[in-house]
Biotite code that builds the C-alpha atoms (Angstrom):
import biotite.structure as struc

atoms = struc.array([
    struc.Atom([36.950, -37.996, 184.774], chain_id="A", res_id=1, res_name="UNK", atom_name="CA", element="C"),
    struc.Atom([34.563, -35.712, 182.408], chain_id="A", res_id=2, res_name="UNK", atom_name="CA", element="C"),
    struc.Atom([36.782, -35.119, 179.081], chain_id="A", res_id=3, res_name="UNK", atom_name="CA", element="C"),
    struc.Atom([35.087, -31.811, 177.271], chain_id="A", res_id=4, res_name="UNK", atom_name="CA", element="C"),
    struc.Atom([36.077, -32.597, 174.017], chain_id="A", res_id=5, res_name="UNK", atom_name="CA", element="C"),
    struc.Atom([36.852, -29.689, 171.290], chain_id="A", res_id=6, res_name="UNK", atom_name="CA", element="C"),
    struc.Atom([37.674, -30.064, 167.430], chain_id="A", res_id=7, res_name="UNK", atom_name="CA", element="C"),
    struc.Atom([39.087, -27.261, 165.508], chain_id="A", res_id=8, res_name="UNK", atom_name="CA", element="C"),
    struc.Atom([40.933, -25.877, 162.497], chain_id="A", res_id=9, res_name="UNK", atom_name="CA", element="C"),
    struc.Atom([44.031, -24.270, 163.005], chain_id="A", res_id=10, res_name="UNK", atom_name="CA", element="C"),
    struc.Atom([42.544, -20.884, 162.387], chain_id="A", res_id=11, res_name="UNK", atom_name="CA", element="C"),
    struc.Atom([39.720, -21.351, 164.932], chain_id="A", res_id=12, res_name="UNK", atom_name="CA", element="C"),
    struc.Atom([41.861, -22.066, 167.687], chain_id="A", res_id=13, res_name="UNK", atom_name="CA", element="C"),
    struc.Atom([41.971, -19.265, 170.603], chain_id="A", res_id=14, res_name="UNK", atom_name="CA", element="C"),
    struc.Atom([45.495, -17.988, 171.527], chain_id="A", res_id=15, res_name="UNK", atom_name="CA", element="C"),
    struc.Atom([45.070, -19.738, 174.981], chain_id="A", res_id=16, res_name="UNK", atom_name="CA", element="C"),
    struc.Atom([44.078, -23.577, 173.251], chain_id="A", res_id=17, res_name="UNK", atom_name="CA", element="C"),
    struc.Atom([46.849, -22.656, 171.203], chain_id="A", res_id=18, res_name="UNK", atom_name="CA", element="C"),
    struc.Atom([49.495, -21.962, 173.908], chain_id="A", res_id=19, res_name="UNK", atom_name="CA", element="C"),
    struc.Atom([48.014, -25.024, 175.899], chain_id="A", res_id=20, res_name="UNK", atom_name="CA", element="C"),
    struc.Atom([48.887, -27.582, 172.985], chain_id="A", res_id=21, res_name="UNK", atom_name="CA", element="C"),
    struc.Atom([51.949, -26.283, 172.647], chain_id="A", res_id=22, res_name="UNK", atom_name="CA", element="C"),
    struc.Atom([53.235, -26.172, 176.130], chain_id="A", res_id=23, res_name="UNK", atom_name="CA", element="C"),
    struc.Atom([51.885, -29.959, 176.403], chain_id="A", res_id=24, res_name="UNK", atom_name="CA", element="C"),
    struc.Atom([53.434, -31.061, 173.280], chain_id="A", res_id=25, res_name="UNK", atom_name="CA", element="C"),
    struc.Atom([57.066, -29.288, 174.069], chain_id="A", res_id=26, res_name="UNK", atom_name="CA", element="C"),
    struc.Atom([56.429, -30.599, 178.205], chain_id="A", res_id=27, res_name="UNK", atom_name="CA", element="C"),
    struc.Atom([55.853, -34.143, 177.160], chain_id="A", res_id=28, res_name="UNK", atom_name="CA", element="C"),
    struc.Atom([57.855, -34.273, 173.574], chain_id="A", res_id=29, res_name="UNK", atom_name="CA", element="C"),
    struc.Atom([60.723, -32.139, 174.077], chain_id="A", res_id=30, res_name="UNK", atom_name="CA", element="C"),
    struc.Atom([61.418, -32.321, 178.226], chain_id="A", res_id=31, res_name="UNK", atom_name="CA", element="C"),
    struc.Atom([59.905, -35.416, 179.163], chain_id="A", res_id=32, res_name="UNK", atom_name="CA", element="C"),
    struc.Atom([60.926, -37.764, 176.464], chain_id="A", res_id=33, res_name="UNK", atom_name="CA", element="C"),
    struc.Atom([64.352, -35.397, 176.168], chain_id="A", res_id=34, res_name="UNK", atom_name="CA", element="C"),
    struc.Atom([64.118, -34.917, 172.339], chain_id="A", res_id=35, res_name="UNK", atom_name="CA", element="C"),
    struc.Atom([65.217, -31.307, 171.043], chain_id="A", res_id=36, res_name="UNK", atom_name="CA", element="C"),
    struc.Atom([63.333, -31.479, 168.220], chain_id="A", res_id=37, res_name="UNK", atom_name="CA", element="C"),
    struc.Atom([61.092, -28.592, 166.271], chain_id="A", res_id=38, res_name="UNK", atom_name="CA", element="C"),
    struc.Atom([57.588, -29.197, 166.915], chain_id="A", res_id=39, res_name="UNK", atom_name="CA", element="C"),
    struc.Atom([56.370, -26.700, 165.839], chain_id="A", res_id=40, res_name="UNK", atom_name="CA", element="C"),
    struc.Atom([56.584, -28.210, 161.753], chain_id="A", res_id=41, res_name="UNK", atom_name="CA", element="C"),
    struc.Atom([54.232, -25.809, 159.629], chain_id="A", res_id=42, res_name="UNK", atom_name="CA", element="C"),
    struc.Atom([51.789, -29.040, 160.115], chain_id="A", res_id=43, res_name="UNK", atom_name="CA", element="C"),
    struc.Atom([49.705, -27.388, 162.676], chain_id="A", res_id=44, res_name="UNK", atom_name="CA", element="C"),
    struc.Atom([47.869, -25.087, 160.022], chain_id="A", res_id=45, res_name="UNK", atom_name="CA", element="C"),
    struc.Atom([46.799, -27.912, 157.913], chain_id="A", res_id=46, res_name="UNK", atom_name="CA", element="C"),
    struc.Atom([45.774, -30.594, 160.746], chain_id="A", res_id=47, res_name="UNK", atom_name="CA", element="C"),
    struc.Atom([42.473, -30.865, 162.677], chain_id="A", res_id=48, res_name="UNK", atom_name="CA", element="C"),
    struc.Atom([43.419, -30.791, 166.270], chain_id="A", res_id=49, res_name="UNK", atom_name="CA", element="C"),
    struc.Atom([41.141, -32.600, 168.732], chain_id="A", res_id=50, res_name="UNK", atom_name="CA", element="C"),
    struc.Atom([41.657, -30.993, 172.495], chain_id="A", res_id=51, res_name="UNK", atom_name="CA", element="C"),
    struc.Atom([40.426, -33.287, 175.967], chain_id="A", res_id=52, res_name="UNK", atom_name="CA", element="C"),
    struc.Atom([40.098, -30.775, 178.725], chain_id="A", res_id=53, res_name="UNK", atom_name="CA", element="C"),
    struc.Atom([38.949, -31.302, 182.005], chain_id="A", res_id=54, res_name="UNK", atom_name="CA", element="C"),
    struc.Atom([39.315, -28.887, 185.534], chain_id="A", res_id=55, res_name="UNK", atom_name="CA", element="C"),
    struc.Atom([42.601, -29.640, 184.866], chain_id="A", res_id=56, res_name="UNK", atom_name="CA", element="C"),
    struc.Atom([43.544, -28.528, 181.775], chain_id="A", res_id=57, res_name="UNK", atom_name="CA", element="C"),
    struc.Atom([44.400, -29.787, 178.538], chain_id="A", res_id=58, res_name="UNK", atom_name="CA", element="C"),
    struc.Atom([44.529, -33.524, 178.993], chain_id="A", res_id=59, res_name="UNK", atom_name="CA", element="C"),
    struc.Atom([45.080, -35.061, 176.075], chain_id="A", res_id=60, res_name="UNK", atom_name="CA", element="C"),
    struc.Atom([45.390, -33.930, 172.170], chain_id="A", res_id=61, res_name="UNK", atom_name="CA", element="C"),
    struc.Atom([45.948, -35.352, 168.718], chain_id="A", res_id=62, res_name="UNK", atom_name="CA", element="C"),
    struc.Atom([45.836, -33.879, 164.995], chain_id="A", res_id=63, res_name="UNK", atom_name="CA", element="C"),
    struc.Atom([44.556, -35.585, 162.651], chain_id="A", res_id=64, res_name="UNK", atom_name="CA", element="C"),
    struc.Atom([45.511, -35.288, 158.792], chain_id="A", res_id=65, res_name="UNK", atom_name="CA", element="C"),
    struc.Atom([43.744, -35.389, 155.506], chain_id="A", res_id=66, res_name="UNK", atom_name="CA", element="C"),
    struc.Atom([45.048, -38.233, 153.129], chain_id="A", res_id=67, res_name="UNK", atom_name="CA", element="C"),
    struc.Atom([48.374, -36.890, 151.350], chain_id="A", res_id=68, res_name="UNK", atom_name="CA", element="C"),
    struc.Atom([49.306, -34.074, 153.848], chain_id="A", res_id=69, res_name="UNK", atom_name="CA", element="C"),
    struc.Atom([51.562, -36.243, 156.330], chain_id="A", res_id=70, res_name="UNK", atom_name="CA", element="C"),
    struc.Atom([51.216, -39.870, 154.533], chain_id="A", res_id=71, res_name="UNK", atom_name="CA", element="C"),
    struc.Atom([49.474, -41.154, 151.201], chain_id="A", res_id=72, res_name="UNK", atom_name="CA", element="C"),
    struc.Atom([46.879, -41.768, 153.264], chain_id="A", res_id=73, res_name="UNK", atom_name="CA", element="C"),
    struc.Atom([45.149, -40.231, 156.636], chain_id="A", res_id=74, res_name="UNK", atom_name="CA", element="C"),
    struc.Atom([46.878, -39.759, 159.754], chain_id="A", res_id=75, res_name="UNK", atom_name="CA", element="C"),
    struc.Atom([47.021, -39.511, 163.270], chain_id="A", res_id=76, res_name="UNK", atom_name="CA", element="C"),
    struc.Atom([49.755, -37.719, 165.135], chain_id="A", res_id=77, res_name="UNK", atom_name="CA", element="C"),
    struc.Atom([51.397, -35.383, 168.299], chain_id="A", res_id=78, res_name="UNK", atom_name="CA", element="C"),
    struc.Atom([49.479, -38.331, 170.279], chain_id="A", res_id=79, res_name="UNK", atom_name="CA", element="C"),
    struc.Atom([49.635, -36.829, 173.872], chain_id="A", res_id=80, res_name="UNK", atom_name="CA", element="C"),
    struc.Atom([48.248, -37.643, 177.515], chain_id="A", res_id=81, res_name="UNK", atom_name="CA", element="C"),
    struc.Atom([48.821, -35.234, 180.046], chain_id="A", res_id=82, res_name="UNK", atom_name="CA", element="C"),
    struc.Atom([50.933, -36.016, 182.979], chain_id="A", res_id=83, res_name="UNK", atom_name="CA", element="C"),
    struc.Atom([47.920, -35.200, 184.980], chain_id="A", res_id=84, res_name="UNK", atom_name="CA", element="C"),
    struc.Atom([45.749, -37.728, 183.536], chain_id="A", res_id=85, res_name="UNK", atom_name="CA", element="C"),
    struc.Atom([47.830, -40.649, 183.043], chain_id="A", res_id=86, res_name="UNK", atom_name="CA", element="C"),
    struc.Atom([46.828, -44.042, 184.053], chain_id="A", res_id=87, res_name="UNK", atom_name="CA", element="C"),
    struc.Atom([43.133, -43.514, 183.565], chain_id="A", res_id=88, res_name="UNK", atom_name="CA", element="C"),
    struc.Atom([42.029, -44.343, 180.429], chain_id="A", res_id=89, res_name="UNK", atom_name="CA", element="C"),
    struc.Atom([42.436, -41.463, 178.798], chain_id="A", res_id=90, res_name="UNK", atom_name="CA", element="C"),
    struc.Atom([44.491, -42.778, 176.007], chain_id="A", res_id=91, res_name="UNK", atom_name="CA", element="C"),
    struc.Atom([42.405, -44.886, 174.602], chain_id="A", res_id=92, res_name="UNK", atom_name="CA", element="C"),
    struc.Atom([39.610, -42.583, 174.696], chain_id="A", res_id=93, res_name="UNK", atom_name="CA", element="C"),
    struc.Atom([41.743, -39.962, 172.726], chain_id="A", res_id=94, res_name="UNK", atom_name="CA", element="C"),
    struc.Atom([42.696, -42.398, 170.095], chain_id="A", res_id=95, res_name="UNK", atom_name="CA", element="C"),
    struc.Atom([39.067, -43.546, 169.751], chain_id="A", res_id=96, res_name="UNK", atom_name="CA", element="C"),
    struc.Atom([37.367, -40.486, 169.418], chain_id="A", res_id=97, res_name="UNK", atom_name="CA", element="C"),
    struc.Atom([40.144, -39.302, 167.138], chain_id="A", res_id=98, res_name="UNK", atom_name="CA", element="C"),
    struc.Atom([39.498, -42.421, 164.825], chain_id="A", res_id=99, res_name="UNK", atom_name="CA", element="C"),
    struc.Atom([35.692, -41.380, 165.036], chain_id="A", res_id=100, res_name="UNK", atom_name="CA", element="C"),
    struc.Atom([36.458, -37.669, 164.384], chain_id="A", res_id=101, res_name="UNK", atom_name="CA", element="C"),
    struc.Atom([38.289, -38.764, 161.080], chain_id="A", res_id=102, res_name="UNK", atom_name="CA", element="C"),
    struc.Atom([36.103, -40.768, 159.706], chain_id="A", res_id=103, res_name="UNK", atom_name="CA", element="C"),
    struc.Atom([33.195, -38.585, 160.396], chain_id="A", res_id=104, res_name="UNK", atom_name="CA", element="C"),
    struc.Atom([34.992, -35.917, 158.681], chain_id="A", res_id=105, res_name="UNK", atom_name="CA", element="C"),
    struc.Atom([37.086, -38.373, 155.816], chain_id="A", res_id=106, res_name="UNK", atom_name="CA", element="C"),
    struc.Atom([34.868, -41.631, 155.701], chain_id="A", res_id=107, res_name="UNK", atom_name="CA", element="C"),
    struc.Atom([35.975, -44.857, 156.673], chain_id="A", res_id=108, res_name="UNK", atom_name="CA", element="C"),
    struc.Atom([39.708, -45.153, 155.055], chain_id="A", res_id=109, res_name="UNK", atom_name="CA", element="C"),
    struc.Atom([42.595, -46.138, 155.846], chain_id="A", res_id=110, res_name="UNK", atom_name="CA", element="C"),
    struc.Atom([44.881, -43.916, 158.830], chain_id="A", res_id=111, res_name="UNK", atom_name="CA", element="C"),
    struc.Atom([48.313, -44.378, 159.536], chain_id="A", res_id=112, res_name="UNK", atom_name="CA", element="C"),
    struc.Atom([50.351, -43.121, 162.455], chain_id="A", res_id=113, res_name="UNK", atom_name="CA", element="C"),
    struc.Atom([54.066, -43.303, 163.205], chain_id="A", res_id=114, res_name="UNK", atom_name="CA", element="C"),
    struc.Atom([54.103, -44.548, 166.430], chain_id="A", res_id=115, res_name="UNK", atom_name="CA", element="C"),
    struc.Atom([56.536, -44.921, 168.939], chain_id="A", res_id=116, res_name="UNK", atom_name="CA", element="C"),
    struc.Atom([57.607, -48.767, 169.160], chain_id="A", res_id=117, res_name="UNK", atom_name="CA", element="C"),
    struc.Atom([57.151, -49.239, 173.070], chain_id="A", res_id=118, res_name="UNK", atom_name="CA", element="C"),
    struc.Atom([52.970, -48.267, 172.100], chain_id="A", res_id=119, res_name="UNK", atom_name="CA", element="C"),
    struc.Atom([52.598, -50.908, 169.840], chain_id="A", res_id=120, res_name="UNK", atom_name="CA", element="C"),
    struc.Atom([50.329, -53.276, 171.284], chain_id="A", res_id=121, res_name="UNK", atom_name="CA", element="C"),
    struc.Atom([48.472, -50.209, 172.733], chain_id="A", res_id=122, res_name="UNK", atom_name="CA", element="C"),
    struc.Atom([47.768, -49.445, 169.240], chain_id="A", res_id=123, res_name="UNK", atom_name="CA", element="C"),
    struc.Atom([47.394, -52.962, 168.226], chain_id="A", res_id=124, res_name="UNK", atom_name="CA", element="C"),
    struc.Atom([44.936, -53.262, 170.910], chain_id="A", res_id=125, res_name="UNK", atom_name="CA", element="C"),
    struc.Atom([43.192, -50.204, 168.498], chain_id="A", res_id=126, res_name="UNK", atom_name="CA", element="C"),
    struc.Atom([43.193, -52.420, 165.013], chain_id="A", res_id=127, res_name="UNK", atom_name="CA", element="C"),
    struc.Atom([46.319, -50.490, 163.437], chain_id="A", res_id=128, res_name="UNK", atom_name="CA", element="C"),
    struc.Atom([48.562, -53.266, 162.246], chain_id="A", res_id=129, res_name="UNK", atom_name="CA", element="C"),
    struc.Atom([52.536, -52.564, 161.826], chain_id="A", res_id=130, res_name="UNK", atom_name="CA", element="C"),
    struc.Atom([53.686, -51.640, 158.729], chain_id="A", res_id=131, res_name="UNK", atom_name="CA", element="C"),
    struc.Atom([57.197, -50.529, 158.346], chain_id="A", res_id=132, res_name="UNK", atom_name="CA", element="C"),
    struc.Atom([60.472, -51.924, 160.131], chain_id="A", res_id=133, res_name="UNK", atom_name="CA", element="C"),
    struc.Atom([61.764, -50.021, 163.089], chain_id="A", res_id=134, res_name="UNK", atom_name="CA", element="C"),
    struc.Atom([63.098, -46.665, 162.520], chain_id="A", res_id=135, res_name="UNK", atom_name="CA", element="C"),
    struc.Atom([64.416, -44.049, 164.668], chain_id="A", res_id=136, res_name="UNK", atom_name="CA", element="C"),
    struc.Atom([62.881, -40.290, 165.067], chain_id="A", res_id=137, res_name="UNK", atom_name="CA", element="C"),
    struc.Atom([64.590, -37.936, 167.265], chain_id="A", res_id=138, res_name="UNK", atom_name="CA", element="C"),
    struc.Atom([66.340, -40.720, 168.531], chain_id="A", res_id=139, res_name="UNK", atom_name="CA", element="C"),
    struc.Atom([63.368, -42.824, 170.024], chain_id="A", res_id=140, res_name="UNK", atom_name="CA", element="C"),
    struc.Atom([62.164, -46.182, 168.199], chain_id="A", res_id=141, res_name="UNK", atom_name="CA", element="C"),
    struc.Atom([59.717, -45.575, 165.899], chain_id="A", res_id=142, res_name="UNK", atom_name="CA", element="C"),
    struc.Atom([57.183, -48.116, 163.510], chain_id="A", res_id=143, res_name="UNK", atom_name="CA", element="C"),
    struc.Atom([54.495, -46.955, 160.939], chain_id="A", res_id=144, res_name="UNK", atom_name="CA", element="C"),
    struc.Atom([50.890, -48.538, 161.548], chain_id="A", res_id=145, res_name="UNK", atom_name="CA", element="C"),
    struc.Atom([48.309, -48.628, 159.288], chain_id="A", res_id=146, res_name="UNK", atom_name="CA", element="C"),
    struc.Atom([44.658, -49.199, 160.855], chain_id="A", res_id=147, res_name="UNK", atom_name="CA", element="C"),
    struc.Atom([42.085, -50.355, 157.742], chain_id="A", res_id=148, res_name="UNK", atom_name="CA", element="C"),
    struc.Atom([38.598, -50.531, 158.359], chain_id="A", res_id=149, res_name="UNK", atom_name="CA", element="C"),
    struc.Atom([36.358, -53.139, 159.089], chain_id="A", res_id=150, res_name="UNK", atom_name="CA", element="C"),
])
């Protein structure tokens, strides 16, 4: 599967990329994983958001965060595969080229994610380590991980 990627400010992005993050965020956030919960967290202007389409659509997106917006250090977040592309790979892509796309932009540092607790050998599997005891967000298990460079 070809993955175009795109990387843009909040103020670059078209009304159309911007309705197509937001409808997969809310599909897979708020209906699939059945958390009412406000996504929409006056985060978006301040994140870098990295967009996978392919003939399909929007595939998969992350932001990513300078150091001291979401933690003390950078972060990774709204993690999200598309239905559509599931089961191919696509995940670890995402996360990999968003771990490129922040250090390119912030340098090799630290980046730490809240992730949810079933992914954490998926993000193991990525060199982010746990960091935090279990916690619950919008009811669903939750850990911080912390990925340090090599």
């Amino acid at each position: 599967m070809h993955i175009d990627w795109k990387i843009k400010q909040f103020s670059e992005l078209s009304t159309e990329e911007l309705y197509q993050v937001l409808r997969l965020r809310s599909e897979v956030f708020v209906v699939e994983q059945k958390c009412a919960y406000l996504d929409m967290d006056n985060a978006d202007q301040l994140a870098i958001h990295v967009m996978g389409w392919t003939d399909g659509g929007l595939a998969a997106y992350t932001r990513l965060f300078a150091a001291g917006i979401k933690f003390d250090m950078a972060a990774i977040g709204r993690v999200v595969t598309a239905p559509f592309a599931r089961n191919k790979g696509i995940g670890r892509i995402l996360m990999q080229f968003s771990i490129s796309t922040l250090e390119t932009r912030w340098g090799k540092i630290p980046i730490k994610i809240g992730a949810q607790l079933y992914l954490q050998q998926f993000y193991e599997s990525l060199g982010f380590v746990k960091s935090s005891e279990m916690y619950m967000e919008d009811d669903i298990p939750h850990i911080e991980m912390i990925r340090t460079p090599a």
